[in-house]
Residue, then its C-alpha position, 0 to 999 in steps of 0.5 A: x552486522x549493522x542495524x538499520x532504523x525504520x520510521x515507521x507512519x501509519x494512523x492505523x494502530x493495528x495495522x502499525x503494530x504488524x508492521x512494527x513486528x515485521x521490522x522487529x524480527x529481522x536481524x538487520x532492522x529495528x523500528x526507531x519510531x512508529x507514529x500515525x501522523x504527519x507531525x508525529x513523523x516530523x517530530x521522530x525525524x528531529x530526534x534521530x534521522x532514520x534510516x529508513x521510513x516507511x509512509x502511509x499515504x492516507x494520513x489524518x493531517x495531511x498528505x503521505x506524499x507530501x511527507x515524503x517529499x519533506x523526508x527526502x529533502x531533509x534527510x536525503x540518505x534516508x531510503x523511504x518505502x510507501x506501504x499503502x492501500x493505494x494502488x492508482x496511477x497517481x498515488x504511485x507515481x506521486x509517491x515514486x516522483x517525490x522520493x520513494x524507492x519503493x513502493x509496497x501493498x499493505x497485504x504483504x507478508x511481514x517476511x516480505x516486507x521486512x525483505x523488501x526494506x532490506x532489498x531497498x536498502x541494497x540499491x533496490x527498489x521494490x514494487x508490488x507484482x500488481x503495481x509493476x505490472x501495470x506500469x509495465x502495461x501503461x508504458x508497454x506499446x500495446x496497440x490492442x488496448x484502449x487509449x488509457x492503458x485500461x480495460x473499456x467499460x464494456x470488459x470490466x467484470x462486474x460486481x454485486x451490490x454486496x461484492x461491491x460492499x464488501x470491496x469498499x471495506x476491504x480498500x479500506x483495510x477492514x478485516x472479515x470479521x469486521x466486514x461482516x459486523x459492519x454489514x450484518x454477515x457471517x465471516x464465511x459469507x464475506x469468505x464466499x464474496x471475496x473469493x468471487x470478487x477475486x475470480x471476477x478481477x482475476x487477482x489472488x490478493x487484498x491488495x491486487x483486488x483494491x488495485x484492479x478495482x480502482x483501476x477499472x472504477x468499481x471503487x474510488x480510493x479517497x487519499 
């Protein structure tokens, strides 16, 4: 059975580390570099072309997208797969023109994942549920929706000072407890915001939530 080698490029370490032991325990898949830069990718690159890579698109020297681009274009065998915390339209479509074929959330399980790199490399391209579904609504003729495929201001649920805190950290990939250390609140406190900020955007998910919010405006996504 042959073995796979992922790319993987992600600043985050911890955040590296679930992704790395998510393609380490599937049988058909080994991390053969894991970097948090640009330049550290390029240089992985040089030494052995992966099979697959999977990129962060908020990267500290410079852009996801771009890096994609330059994969794609010198290694057009290798499959490349976003995993990120941006949801918006443009990250999506940005990453998908410039080469990727799949595009995942950052809070998928590791099963999923490691599943989804080989659904990819299968001739598949994975999407997250949420980011399919709203491409689905954006393309789909609707003629009850608003001219921009979105929800007007005036549906858009809406938050507490405090769920609008705690969101911003959660898009950011804050876990609770530091969510809660960064904001002066008990874990169980920051528990209670976020199940209200799931009802409120009606999504079961961190990254549903990050995406439905950035969607609606309640937060801005920096790349």
């Amino acid at each position: 059975m042959r073995t796979y080698r992922v790319l993987l490029v992600e600043d985050d370490e911890p955040t590296r580390g679930r992704l790395a032991r998510a393609v380490d325990t599937h049988a058909q898949l080994q991390v053969s570099a894991a970097v948090g830069t640009c330049a550290a990718a390029r240089q992985a690159i040089a030494a052995a072309v992966p099979d697959v890579s999977l990129v962060d698109l908020g990267l500290p020297d410079g852009s996801g997208v771009d890096l994609i681009r330059e994969i794609h274009a010198a290694c057009p065998e290798s499959e490349i797969m976003v995993v990120t915390v941006f949801a918006d339209e443009a990250h999506v479509v940005a990453a998908l023109e410039a080469g990727a074929s799949g595009y995942l959330l950052k809070d998928g399980s590791a099963e999923y994942i490691a599943d989804s790199i080989t659904q990819m490399l299968a001739g598949g391209s994975p999407i997250s549920t949420s980011i399919a579904r709203y491409l689905l609504r954006r393309f789909r003729d609707t003629p009850d929706a608003a001219p921009d495929g979105k929800r007007g201001e005036n549906d858009a649920p809406r938050l507490t000072a405090r769920e609008s805190d705690v969101l911003e950290l959660v898009a950011k990939g804050f876990s609770y407890s530091e969510i809660g250390a960064a904001l002066g609140m008990s874990v169980h406190t920051v528990t209670s915001h976020i199940k209200h900020i799931y009802r409120k955007l009606a999504v079961r998910s961190r990254g549903e939530a990050v995406f439905e919010a950035s969607q609606l405006g309640l937060i801005k996504l920096r790349q």
